[in-house]
N, C-alpha and C positions, 0 to 999 in steps of 0.2 A: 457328583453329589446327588443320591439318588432322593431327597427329598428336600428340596430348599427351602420349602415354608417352615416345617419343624426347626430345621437347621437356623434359622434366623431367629426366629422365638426363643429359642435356647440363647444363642447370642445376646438378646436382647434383655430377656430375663437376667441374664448375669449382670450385664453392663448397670441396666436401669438400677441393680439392687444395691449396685458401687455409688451412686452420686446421692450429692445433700439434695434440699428441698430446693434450695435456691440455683440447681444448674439445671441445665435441660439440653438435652441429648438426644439428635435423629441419627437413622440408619436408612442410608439408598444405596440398595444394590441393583448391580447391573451383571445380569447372569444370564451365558449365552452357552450353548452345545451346535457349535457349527460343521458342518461340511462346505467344505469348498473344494472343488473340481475347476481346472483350468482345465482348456479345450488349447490345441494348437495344432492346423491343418485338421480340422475335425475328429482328432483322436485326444482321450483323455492323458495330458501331461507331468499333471501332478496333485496329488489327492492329500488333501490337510484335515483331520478334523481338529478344531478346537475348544476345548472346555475352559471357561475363565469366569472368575466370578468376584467383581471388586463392587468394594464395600467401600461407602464416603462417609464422614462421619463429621456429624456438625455438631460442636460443642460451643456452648454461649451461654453468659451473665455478665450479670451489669451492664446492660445494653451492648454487649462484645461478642464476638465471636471468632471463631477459629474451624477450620477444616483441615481434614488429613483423606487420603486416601488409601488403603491396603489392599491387596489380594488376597482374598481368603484358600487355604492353602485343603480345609475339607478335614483338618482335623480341631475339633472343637475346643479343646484344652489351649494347643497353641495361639489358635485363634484370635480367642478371647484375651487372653493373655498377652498377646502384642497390641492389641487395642487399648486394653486397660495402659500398659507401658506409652502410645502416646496420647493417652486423655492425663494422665501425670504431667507431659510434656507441657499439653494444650493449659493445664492450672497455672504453673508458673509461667507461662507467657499471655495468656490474655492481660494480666493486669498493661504490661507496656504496650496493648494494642489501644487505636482511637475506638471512638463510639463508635457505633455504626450507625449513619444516618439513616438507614432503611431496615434497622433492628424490628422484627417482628417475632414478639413470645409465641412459641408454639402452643398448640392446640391438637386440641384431639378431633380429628377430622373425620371419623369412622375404622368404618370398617368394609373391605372390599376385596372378593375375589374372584378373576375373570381370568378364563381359560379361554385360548380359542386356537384351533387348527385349522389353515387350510386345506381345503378338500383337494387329493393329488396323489399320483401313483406317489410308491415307493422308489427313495432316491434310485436305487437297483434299476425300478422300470424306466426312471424317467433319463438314465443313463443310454439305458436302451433304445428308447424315443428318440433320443438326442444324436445318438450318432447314426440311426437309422435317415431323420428326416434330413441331415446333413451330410450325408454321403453323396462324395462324388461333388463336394465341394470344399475350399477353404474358409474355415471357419475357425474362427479365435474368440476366445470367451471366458466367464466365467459365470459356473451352477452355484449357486451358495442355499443353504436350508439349514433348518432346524429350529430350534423355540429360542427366543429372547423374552429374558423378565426382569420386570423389575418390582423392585421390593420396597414400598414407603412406610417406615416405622419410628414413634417415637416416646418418649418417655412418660407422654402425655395419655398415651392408651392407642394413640390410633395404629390400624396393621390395613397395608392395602398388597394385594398381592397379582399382578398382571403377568399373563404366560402368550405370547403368541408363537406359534409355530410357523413359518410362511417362508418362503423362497421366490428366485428372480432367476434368472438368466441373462447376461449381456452381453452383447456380444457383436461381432462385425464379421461381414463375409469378404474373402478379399478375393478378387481377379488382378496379380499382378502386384501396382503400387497405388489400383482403386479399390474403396473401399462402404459397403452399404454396413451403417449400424443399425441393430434392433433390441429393443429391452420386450421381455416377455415375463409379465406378475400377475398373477388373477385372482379371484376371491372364490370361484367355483372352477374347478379345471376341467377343462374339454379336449378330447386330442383334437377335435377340430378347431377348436380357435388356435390353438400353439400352430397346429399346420398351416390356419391362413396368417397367421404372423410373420413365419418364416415365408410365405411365401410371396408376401409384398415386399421383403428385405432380398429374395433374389431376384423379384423383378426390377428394384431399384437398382440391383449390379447388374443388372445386362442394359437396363438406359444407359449405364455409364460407357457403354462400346461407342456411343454414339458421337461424332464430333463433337468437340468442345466448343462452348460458344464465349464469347469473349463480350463481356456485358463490363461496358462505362459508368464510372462513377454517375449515381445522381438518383432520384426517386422513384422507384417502383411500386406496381401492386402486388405481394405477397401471398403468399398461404405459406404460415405454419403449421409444420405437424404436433400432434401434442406433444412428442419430444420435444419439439424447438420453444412450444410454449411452458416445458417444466423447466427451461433451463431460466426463462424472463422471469418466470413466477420462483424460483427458490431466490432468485436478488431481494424479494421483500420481506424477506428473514434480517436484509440488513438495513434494520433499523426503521423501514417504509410504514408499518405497521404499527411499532412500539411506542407506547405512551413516553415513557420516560425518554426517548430518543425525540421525538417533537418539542418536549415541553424541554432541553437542550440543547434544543437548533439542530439535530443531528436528521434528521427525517426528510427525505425526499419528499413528504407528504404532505410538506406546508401549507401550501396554495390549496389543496383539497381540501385539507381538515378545515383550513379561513375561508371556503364557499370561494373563493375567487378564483377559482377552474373546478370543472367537473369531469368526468368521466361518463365513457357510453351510456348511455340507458340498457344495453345490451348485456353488461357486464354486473355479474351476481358474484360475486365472491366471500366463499364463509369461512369456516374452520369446524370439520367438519371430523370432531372424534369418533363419532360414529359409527365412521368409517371399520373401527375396530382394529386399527393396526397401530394405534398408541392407547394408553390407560388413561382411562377420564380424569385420574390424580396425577398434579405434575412433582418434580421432586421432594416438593417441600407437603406430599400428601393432601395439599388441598386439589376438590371436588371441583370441577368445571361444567358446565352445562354442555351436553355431548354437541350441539351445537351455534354457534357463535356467528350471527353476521356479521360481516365488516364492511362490504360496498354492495351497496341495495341499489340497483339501475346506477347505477356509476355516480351516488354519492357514498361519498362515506361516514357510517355511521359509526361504529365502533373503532375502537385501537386495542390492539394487547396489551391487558396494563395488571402488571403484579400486583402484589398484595406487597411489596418492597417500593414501589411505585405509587400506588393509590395510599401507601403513610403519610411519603415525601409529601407529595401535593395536592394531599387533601381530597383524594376522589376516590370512587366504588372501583373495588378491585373485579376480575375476572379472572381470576385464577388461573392467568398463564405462568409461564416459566418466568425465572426470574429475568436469562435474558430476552423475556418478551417477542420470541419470534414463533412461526409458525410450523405447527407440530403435524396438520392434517387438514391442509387447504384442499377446497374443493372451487372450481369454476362451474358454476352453469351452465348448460347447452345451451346452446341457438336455435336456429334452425335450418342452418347449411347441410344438407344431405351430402353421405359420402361421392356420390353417383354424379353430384353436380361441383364438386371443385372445381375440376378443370372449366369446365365452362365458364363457373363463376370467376376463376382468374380470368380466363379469357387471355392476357397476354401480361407475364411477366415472371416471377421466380415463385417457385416452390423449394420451400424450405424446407428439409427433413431434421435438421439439426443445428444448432450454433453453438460456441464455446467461447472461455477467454470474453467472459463477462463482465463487466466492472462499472459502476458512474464513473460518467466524462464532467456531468456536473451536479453536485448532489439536489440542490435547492430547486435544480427543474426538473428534477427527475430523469436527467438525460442517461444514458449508458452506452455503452459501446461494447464489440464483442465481432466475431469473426463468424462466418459459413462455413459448414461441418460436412465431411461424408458427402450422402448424395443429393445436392441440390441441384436442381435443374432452371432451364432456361424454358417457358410456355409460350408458344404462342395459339394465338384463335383457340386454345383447347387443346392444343398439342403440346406435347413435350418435345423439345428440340434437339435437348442436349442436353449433356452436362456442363458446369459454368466453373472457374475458376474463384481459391475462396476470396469472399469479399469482406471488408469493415462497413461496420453499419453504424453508426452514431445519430441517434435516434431519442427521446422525449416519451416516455409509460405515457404523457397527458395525451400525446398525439398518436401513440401505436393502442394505445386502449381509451382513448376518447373519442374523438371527431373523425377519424382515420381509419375506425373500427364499423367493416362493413358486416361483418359477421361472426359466430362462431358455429363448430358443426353442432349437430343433433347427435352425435356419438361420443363417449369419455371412451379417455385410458386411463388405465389405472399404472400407478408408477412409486413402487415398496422403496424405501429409501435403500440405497445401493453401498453406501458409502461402509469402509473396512477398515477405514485408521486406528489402528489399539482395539477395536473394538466393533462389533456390527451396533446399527444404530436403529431404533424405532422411528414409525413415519410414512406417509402415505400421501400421495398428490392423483384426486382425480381432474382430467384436466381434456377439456374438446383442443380442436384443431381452431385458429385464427384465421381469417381475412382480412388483409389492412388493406387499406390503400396509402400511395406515398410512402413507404417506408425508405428512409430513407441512409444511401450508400456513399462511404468517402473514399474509397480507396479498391 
């Protein structure tokens, strides 16, 4: 679809010219031109590109509404025409739907159009790059790239229109049945940072030659890598954050949001569109303020709370998503220098990665979750080994409160990876962690 703004506008102009005064009608598109390259033993496997471009469409009156979702298929007649065929649907079935208690009439929200590419060879070069810097190793992965947009439009006048273009790399180098992961995304590309990327991910698989060290259940001092801290920080999407999740008991966040526990002083936490890898408009077309704090010195001050939310219960919205999670979290730096980790462990586990995330108790923020890849055993400053993987069942209040000796002075940056149906918008910059006590059950 070589121009999908017009192509929407046309859509849209049709549809809006079908409905009475009393319905009201959005369109979010979610349109993607991908490549994706799997790597296996460092040579290219298998090459996909895909073009897909679905359309949601929300129809509602009488405080009701209805959603459908189609594929638009890129010719304009049929298009429209299958649309039209289920908003006929959507008429005779809203009457048998309930209210909606978080019914909100549309509005015209503006008008917005934001383009953005990543600076970066061409996929061709960075093929090239890739199996260049990876020779002479095993390496298993996947390159994905191209533009993702989305399209917020409704009957009410507003057109917002977001294009980003950005790619990732992930991937794992293996010696054998050991394995170092590495993710590689940036916002300005340099061959030199991709090479020193890669090449902390081979030095992590040559510690792994090293004897295994066999580490007993019980409390450590830590350092996570900001891998291991984007895997803590995406659990606060469920529900940690979200107004309507608190004011339903659902919120690990109780005791914060009630001042009866705090958090680091060290810990700065926002939501940070800015970033430029999601649209300041979330589905429903409304405007967000590009950035958002939510834990100021380890109290917290904000929640994500819809404009579906802020109806319910009566308070000022902040135009997040309806499900209230987080679109482009950013953590603050510290001031742990890269050069001083090791010292600053001094003696106990470094953490490259963790998985098999979940609360063990939601109301205390407890979670549990397993060591990933290449984690090591420290002592004095030294790396000893590598360590066999561990469970950790552990408390947010205590791994990012009282516990929380540091973060570094350096972010990474980490483009949302995820490929189910669909690539997805989204951006986590995120330092490296120092805890003390972290603590291990198995």
């Amino acid at each position: 679809m070589d121009d999908l703004k017009s192509y929407i506008k046309n859509i849209a102009k049709d549809i809006f010219s079908k409905i009475t005064t009393d319905e009201e009608v959005s369109l979010f598109v979610h349109s993607e031109e991908s490549l994706f390259i799997r790597f296996s033993q460092s040579r290219v496997r298998q090459n996909t590109t895909v073009h897909q471009h679905e359309i949601t469409i929300t129809y509602q009156k009488d405080q009701r509404k209805i959603k459908f979702t189609l594929n638009l298929c890129g010719d304009l007649g049929i298009d429209i025409e299958s649309i039209l065929k289920e908003l006929q649907i959507c008429r005779a079935q809203l009457p048998l739907t309930d209210i909606f208690p978080q019914f909100v009439p549309m509005e015209n929200h503006g008008v917005s159009d934001s383009i953005r590419k990543v600076n970066r060879p061409t996929d061709l070069a960075m093929l090239e790059i890739i199996t260049e810097f990876f020779a002479g190793s095993d390496m298993a992965g996947l390159y994905c790239s191209g533009p993702v947009r989305h399209v917020s439009v409704n009957s009410k006048g507003q057109f917002h229109f977001f294009e980003n273009d950005f790619f990732f790399l992930d991937y794992s180098i293996y010696n054998g049945p050991k394995a170092a992961k590495g993710f590689f995304s940036c916002e300005n590309w340099t061959e030199k940072d991709f090479l020193e990327n890669i090449q902390r991910t081979k030095n992590k698989l040559e510690l792994l030659n090293l004897p295994t060290v066999d580490v007993p259940k019980g409390k450590y001092r830590v350092y996570l890598e900001p891998m291991a801290v984007f895997e803590i920080v995406g659990m606060l999407s469920w529900g940690s954050l979200s107004y309507g999740a608190l004011r339903q008991g659902r919120s690990p966040f109780q005791k914060l949001q009630q001042n009866e526990i705090s958090l680091s002083s060290k810990l700065n936490l926002i939501e940070n569109l800015g970033l430029g890898y999601v649209p300041v408009f979330n589905s429903l077309g409304e405007v967000a303020d590009q950035k958002l704090s939510l834990i100021e010195k380890g109290k917290l001050i904000n929640l994500l709370t819809s404009t579906g939310s802020a109806k319910e219960y009566n308070v000022t919205s902040n135009k997040a998503e309806p499900r209230e999670g987080l679109r482009s979290p950013e953590i603050k730096p510290g001031t742990l220098s890269q050069a001083d980790i090791l010292k600053k462990l001094d003696t106990g586990l470094y953490l490259s990665n963790l998985h098999y995330i979940n609360w063990s108790d939601v109301q205390s923020a407890r979670m549990t979750g397993m060591t990933r890849y290449a984690c090591f055993w420290v002592e004095k400053g030294e790396i000893k080994g590598p360590i066999q993987d561990l469970r950790f069942d552990d408390s947010l209040f205590s791994l990012f409160g009282s516990n929380l000796i540091d973060l570094t002075e350096s972010q990474e940056l980490f483009v949302e990876s995820a490929t189910y149906q669909k690539r997805y918008l989204g951006a986590y910059k995120l330092p490296g962690a120092l805890i003390e006590d972290f603590n291990f059950t198995l």
